[in-house]
Structure formats: structure tokens, C-alpha cells
TORLUMVEX-194446 format. One line per 2 residues: for each residue x, y, z of C-alpha. Coordinates in steps of 0.5 Angstrom, whole numbers. Layout:
X Y Z | ...
This chain:
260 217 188 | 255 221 191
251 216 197 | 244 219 197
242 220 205 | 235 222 209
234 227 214 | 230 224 221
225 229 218 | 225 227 211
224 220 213 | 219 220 218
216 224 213 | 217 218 208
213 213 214 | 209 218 217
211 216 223 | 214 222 228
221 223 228 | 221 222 236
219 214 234 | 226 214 230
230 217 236 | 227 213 240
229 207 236 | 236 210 236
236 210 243 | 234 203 244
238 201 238 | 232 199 234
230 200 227 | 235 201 221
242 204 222 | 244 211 220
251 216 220 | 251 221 225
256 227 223 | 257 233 228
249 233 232 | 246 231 225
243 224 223 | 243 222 216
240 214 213 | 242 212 207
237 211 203 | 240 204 200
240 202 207 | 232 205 208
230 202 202 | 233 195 204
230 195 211 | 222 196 208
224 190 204 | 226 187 210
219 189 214 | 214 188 208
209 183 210 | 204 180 206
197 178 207 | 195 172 204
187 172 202 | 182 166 204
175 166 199 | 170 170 202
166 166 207 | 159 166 208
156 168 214 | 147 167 215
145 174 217 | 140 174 223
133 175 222 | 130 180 224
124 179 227
């Protein structure tokens, strides 16, 4: 069975982040966990995909207030 994977660059490309933030999150030992081979690092995309369901917050809307606008004179 072959285990689909993302470069640093293929996901910072995903997120739109830089790849110097996922290095960082590597060093600090944040973020998602990834497979390193040789110098090479790899995510699984099961685990990516897991980590952005895990970190997707959602906003709760209220019913527009309304806000009496200063006259002017």
C-alpha cells in the first residue's frame, strides 16, 4: 500500500505559511508530526489532513446589531 506524503514545500504551499514556520515547529516540537529520511521531510497527508480537522474553529454569528450613526451637523 502506497502512503501518500508532502514535501515541506508542497505544504507550506497548502497553508500558504513559509516553510521557515514548519522548521520552526519542528525545532520547537509544534505542529503536526512528520517522517524525516535521510535530510528529506515528509507529512503524511493523513496525518495533515487529521491536524486541519483538529484546528478548524468555527465562528458562531450573532443577528446584526444596530448602531444609531452620529449626525452630522
Amino acid at each position: 500500500m502506497h502512503t501518500p506524503y508532502l514535501s515541506q514545500s508542497q505544504l507550506s504551499d497548502r497553508w500558504h505559511i513559509s516553510p521557515k514556520t514548519l522548521e520552526r515547529w519542528r525545532w520547537l516540537n509544534q505542529g503536526l508530526p512528520y517522517v524525516k529520511i535521510g535530510n528529506r521531510i515528509l507529512y503524511r497527508v493523513e496525518d495533515v489532513e487529521m491536524f486541519e480537522a483538529q484546528n478548524t474553529q468555527t465562528v458562531e454569528t450573532s443577528p446584526p446589531v444596530n448602531v444609531p450613526r452620529k449626525r452630522r451637523p
